[in-house]
Structures are given as C-alpha cells and as structure tokens.
C-alpha positions as CSV (number, residue, x, y, z in Angstrom):
1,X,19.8,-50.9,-7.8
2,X,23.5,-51.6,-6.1
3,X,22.2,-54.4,-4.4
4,X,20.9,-56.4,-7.3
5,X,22.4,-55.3,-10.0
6,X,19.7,-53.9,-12.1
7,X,18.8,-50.9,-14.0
8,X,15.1,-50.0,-13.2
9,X,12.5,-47.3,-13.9
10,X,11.1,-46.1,-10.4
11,X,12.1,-48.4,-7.7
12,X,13.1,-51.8,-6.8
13,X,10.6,-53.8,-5.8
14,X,12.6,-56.4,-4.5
15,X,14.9,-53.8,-2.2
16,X,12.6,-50.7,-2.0
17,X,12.8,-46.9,-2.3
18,X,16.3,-45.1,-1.8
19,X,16.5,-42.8,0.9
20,X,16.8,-39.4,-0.3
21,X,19.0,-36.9,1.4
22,X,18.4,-33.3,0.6
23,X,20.2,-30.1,0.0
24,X,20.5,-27.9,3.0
25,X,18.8,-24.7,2.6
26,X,21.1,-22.1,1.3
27,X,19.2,-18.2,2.4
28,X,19.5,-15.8,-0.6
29,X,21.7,-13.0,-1.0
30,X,19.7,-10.8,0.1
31,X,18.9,-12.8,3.4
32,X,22.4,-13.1,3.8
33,X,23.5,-9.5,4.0
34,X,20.9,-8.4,6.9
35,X,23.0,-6.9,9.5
36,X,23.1,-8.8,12.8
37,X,20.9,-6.8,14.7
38,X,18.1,-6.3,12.5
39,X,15.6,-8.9,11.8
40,X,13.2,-10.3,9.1
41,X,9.4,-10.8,10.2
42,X,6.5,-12.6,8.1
43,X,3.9,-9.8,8.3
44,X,0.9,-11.5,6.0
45,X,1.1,-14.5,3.8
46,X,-0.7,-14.3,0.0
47,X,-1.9,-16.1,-2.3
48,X,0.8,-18.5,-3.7
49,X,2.4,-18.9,-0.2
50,X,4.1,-15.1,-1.3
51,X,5.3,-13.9,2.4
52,X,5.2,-10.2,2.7
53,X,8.5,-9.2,4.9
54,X,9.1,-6.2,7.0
55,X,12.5,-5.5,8.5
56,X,13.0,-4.9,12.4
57,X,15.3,-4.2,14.8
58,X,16.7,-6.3,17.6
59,X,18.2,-3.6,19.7
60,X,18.4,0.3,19.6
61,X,19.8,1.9,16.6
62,X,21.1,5.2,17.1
63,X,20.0,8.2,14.8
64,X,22.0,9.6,11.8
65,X,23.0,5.5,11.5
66,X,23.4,4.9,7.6
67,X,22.8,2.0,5.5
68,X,23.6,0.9,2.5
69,X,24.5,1.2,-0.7
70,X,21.2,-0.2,-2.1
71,X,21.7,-3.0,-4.0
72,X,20.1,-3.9,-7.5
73,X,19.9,-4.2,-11.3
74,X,20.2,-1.2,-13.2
75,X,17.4,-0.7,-15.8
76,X,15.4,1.5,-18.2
77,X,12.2,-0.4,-17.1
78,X,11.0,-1.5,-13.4
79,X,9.9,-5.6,-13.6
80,X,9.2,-5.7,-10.5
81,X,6.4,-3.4,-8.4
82,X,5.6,-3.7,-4.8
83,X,3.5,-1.0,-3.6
84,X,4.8,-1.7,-0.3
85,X,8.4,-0.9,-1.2
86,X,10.0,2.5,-3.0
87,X,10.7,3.0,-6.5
88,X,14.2,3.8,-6.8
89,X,15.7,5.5,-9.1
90,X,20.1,6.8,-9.9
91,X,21.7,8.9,-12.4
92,X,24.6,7.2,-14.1
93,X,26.6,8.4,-16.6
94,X,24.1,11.2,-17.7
95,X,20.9,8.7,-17.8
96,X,18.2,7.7,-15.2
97,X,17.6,4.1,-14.3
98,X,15.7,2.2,-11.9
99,X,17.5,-0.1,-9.1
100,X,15.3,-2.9,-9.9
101,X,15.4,-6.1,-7.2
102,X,13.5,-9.3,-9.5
103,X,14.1,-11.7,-6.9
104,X,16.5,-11.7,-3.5
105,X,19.6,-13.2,-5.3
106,X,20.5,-9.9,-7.3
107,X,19.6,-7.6,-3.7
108,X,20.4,-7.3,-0.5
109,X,18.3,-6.8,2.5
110,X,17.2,-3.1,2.3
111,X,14.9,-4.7,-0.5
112,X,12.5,-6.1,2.3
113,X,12.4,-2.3,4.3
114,X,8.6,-1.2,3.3
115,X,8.0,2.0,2.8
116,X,6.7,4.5,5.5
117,X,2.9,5.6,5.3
118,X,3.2,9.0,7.1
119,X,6.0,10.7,9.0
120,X,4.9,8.9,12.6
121,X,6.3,5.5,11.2
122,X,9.0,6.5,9.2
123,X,11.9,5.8,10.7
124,X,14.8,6.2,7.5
125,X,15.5,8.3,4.7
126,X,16.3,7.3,1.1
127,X,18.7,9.7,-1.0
128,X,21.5,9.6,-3.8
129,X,24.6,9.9,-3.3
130,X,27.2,9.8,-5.9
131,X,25.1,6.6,-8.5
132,X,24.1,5.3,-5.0
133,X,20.8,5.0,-2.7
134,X,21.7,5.1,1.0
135,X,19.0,4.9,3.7
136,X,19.9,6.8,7.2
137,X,18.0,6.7,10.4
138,X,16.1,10.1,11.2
139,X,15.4,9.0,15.1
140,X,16.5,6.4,17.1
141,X,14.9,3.0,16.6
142,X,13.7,0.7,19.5
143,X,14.1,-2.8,19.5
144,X,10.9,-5.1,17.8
145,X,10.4,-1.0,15.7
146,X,10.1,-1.9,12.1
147,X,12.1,0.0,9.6
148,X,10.1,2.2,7.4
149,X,11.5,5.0,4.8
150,X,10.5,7.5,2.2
151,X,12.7,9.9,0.1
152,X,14.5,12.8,1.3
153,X,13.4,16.3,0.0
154,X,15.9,16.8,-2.9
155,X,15.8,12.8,-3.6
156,X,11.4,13.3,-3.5
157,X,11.8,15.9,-6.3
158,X,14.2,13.5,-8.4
159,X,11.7,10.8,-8.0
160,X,8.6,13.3,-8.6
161,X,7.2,12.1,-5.3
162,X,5.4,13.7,-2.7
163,X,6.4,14.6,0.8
164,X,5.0,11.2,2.3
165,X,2.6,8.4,1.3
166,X,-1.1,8.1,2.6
167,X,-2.4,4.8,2.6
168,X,-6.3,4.7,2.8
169,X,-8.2,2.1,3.2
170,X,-9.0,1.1,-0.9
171,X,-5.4,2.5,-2.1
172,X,-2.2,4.3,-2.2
173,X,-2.1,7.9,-3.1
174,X,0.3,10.6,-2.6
175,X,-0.8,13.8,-0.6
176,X,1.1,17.0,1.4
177,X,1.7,15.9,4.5
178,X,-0.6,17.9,7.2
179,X,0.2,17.9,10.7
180,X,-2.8,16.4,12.7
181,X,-1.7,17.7,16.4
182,X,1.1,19.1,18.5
183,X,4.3,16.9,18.0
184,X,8.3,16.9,19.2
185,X,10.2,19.7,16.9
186,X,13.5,18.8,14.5
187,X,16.0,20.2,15.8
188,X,18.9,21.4,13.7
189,X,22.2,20.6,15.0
190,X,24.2,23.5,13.7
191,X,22.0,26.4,14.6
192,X,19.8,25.0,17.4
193,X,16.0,26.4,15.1
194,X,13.4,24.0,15.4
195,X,11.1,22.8,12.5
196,X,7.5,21.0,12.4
197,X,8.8,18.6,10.0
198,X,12.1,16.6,9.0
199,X,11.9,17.6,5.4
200,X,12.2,21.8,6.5
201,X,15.1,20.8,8.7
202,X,16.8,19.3,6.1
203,X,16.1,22.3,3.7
204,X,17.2,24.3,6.2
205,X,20.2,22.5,6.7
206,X,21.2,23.2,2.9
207,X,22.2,26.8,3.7
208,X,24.6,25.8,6.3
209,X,28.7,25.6,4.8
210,X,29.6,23.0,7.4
211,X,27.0,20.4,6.7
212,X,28.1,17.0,6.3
C-alpha cells in the first residue's frame, strides 16, 4: 500500500481495496476481418456459454461477389469439428491438408459462415483455387439473409461430398439433392440454357472457352 507504506497480502485494511481498471476488450482476428456490411448474429447459446454464430448481411450483396481467401492452419489432421461449418480441405505442394480454424485468432471471419442445409438456403459456393478456398455468391443476398455455403461440383468431388447436406431432425447426413416442386431456372450467361440446378450450370459452364 502507497499510502502507508506497507507490503501486504490481500488488501489494506486500514486504506481498503485498489480500484481495478481493466483491459479493454480487444475482438479476435477473426472478428476483426468481417467486412463492413456483413454482420455477426448469436443464433443459440450452449453449454459452457459456447455462442453458435451465423454470418448476415446488412445490405444487398450482389451475385458472382467473391470472398476470401479462407483463412487457417494447414494440417494432416482436423482438431477442430463443427458440424455446422464445412470441412475444408487444399492441395499444396502435391499433399492434401485441412484449413483447420482452432480458435478465431488463427481465422478470419468466413470461419463463422455455417454451412447450407439444401440448395433453398444456400447462398455461397466454396472452391479451390490455386492452394486457396474462395466462397462467391450464387444469387443476390438481402439484407438480415444469413450466409450459407456448400462445395462447388469439382470442389464436392475433391472433398468426397455430396451435392448438398440434409439435416434431419436426429442428424446430418449426405443425400442427392431432389427437387421437391417447380423452382426459378440457372441461367447460363454465355449461352442463355437453363438448368434445374446450380451444380449442372456450372458443369455446363466447363465446356465453354471464355469462362472466367
């Protein structure tokens, strides 16, 4: 104690308690890099106080808007599962290795973007590009529309996924997608052909020389 001279355990009982000042808050890396107009949202809490995040957006993003590269630690083994999120794997230098994302200092924000349940959510796709994972936007997204993704065709078969993710109601499984009514056509943009699902377009779209 300063004021008496003393070297104490605990606190002085003739001048009291200190008043503690604490560190301001410092958001993680991966908090950090979230683009101004998308958003983080507290979808459930968990046990533990664990808050399960989903990523929105605060005004309309245009389609074929890319994001990216993911972020993470390259690594033989995958410590950290979320069924919510995607595995993601890259090919460097002639091995495979998982982008793994232990905690929100070694990612950035497309760690928190969940993974799409069936084609009506999904709103990005996930693909390699030269060691990298890239997410793009396959339709416009409305403001307050959470961003959702699953793999690209060619990226699906790298990964050994499926099509798209079905969640029932006890787990997550894998199935073929299968259209349940009438819905709006892709469109391909070089030849005009319309396809029932994003993943023919962009099959399609292989066979075309100008394709970006």
């Amino acid at each position: 104690c300063e004021d008496c001279g003393k070297s104490l355990i605990g606190e002085c009982k003739l001048h009291g308690p200190l008043i503690r000042a604490k560190d301001r808050v410092i958001p993680s890396r991966a908090r950090l890099t979230l683009p101004h107009y998308l958003t983080l949202r507290v979808l459930e809490l968990r046990a533990g106080n664990q808050q399960i995040l989903g990523v929105f957006a605060k005004t309309v993003i245009q389609k074929r808007t890319q994001f990216g590269p993911y972020v993470g630690q390259l690594s033989t083994k995958l410590t950290c599962y979320d069924e919510s999120r995607l595995v993601l794997q890259v090919l460097k230098d002639g091995g495979k290795y998982f982008l793994d994302t232990p905690n929100e200092d070694c990612g950035n924000w497309m760690m928190f973007v969940r993974l799409a349940r069936n084609q009506e959510e999904q709103t990005l796709v996930a693909y390699q590009h030269c060691g990298e994972v890239y997410f793009t936007t396959v339709k416009p997204i409305e403001p307050h529309t959470e961003l959702k993704v699953w793999y690209a065709a060619d990226y699906a078969k790298f990964m050994e996924a499926s099509a798209v993710f079905i969640k029932e109601e006890s787990d997550v499984c894998p199935l073929p997608l299968v259209a349940k009514g009438p819905a709006d056509p892709w469109i391909c943009s070089s030849c005009g052909g319309t396809f029932a699902s994003f993943t023919l377009l962009e099959s399609h779209q292989c066979i075309h020389k100008d394709r970006v």
